[in-house]
N, C-alpha and C positions, 0 to 999 in steps of 0.2 A: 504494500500500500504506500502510492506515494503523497505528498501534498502539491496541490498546483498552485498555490500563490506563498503570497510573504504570510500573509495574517491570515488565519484559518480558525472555523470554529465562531464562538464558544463550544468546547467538546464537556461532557460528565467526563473527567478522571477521576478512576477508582482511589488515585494519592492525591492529589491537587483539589479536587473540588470542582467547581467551575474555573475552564483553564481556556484562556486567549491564546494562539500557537502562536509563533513566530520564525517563522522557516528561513535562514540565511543564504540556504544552500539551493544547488540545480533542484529546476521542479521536472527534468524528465528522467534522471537518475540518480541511485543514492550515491553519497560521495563521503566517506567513511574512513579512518583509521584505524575501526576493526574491522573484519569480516564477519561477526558472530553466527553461530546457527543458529540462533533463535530469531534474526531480527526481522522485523513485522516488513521493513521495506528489503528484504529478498537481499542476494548476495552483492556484492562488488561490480560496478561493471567501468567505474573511472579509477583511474589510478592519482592514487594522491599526491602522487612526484608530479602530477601532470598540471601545468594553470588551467582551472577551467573558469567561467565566466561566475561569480558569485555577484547574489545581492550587494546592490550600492549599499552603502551608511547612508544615504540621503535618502534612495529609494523605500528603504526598511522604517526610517523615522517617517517619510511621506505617510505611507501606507496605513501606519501604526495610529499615526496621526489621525486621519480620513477616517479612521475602522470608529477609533473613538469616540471623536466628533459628531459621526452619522446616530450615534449610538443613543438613547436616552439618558437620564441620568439614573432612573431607574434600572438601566442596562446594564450601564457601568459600574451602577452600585451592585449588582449581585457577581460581578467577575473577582472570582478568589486568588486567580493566579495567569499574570502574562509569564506565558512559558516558553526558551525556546527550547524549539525541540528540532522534528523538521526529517527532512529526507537524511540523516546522518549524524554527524558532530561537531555541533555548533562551532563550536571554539576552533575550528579548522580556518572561519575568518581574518583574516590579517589586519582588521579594523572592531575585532571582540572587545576590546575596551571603549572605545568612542560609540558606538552600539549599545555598549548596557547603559553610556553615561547617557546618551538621548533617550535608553525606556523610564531609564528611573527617572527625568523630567517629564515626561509626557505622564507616567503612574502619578506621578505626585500630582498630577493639573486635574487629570479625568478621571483616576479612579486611588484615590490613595487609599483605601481599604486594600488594595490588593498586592500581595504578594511577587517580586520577579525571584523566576524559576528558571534554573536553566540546567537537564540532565545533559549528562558531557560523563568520557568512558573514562575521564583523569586520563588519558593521552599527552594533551598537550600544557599540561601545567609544569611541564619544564619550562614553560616559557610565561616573562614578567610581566606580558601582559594578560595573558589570558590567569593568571595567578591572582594577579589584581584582579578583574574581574569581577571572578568569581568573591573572591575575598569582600565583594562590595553590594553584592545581592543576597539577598533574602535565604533563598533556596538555591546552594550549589550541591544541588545532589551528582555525587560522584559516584560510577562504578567499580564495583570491587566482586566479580564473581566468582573469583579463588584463588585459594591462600597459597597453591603452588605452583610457578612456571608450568609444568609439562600443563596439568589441567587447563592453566591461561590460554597455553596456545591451541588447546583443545576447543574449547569455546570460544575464543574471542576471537581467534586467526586474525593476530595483531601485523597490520603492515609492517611495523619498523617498531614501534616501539618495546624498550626492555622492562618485563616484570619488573626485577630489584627496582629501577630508574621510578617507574610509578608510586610502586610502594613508600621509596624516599619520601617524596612530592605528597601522597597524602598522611605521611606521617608530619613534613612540612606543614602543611593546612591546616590539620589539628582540628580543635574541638567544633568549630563551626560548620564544618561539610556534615551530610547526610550522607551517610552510604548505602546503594544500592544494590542489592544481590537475586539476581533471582537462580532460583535453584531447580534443577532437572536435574534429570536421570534419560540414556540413552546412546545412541550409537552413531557416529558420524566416519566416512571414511573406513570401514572396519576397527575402530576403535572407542574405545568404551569411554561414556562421557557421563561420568558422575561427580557433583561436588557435593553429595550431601552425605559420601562413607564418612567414616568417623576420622579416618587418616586425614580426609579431607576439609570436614567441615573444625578440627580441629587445629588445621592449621592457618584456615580462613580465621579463627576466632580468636587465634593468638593477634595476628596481625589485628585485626577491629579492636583490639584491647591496649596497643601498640598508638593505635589511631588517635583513642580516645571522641571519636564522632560523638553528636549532639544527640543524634541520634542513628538510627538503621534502618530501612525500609526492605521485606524482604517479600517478596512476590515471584506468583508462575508464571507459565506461560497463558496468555490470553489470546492471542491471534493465531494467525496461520504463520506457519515456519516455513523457511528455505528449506533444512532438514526434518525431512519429517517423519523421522526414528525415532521420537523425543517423548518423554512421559510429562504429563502436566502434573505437577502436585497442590493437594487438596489445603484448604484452611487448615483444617486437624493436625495436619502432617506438620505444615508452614509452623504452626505454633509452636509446636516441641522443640523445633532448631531455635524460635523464638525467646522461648522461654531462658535457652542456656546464654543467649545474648545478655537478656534485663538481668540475670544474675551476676555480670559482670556491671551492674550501676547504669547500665546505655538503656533508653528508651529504644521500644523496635516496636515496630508495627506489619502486620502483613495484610497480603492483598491478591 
């Protein structure tokens, strides 16, 4: 599933609420720094070494602007969360700081009850600006969906970027990120793709502990996969990994 424009929605998210999109990236294909199997907009098909054409900073405040303005006040007062999200990973923008700095004028004028959100795979927070950034909005929900290399490259089919390198960066970031995990069970390639064995989820839980996050958000699968070997896991289940999170002091939530 891809999105065709900059501002998309208001969509129901199951975490967010009511969530205004904000897409930076191509609307004919996803354009990513991971490959994951899970993700709802299907595999890779631009190379990220490659320039490709991204939303203007001017274009995206335009838009964001227009979306708002056209909108009631009653409209605006019910939006919980301007999120970016989008065909990919935001932060892949080369103008991600001057972009949050125009949402969070435009939230403060039309809708200051609301939230900016922005999920990002912690990729590219080696870099100061997109560090800052994040460091400046509401909701830097970062992902984190395992605690070891081989599993990482199992799920995520990382372009370029290094596990340890990541892990640094959100031990960097500390208390204020949200991290996000979703967890399956399945088979990609002829190889077995679980983060929830014990070897595993215990060593995702040392690093979250490491992290010290505000809190943890952990959720299945909801849409349709690229691979689709993949087990979706239940509330019930979700809880039990939950449970061993909030005993380390961290708020978690599932979904």
């Amino acid at each position: 599933m891809l999105f065709e424009s900059i501002v998309f929605g208001p969509i129901s998210s199951r975490r967010l609420g009511v969530s205004l999109g904000v897409n930076l990236l191509p609307t004919e294909k996803k354009y990513c720094s991971f490959n994951c199997i899970y993700c709802e907009c299907g595999w890779n098909q631009i190379d990220t070494k490659v320039d490709v054409p991204l939303n203007k900073r001017e274009d995206v405040k335009a838009a964001l602007k227009m979306r708002l303005e056209s909108n009631s006040e009653q409209e605006n007062a019910k939006i919980n969360s301007i999120t970016f999200s989008g065909n990919g990973e935001p932060t892949i923008h080369p103008d991600i700081l001057g972009i949050v700095n125009d949402v969070i004028e435009l939230r403060n004028q039309y809708c200051p009850q609301a939230k900016i959100t922005i999920l990002s795979n912690s990729t590219n927070l080696v870099r100061e600006d997109v560090f800052e950034a994040l460091q400046k909005i509401d909701n830097p929900i970062l992902k984190l969906d395992s605690g070891t290399e081989e599993m990482y490259n199992r799920i995520n089919k990382p372009v370029s970027a290094k596990f340890d390198t990541i892990i640094d960066r959100l031990k960097a970031f500390g208390g204020k990120c949200i991290i996000q995990t979703l967890l399956l069970r399945g088979e990609n390639e002829g190889k077995v793709i679980d983060n929830t064995s014990e070897e595993e989820f215990e060593a995702w839980l040392g690093i979250v502990k490491e992290i010290k996050p505000r809190s943890v958000m952990l959720y299945s699968i909801d849409r349709e996969t690229p691979e689709k070997e993949l087990e979706k896991l239940l509330i019930p289940e979700l809880e039990r990994y939950a449970e061993r999170v909030r005993q380390l002091g961290i708020e978690t939530n599932t979904y």
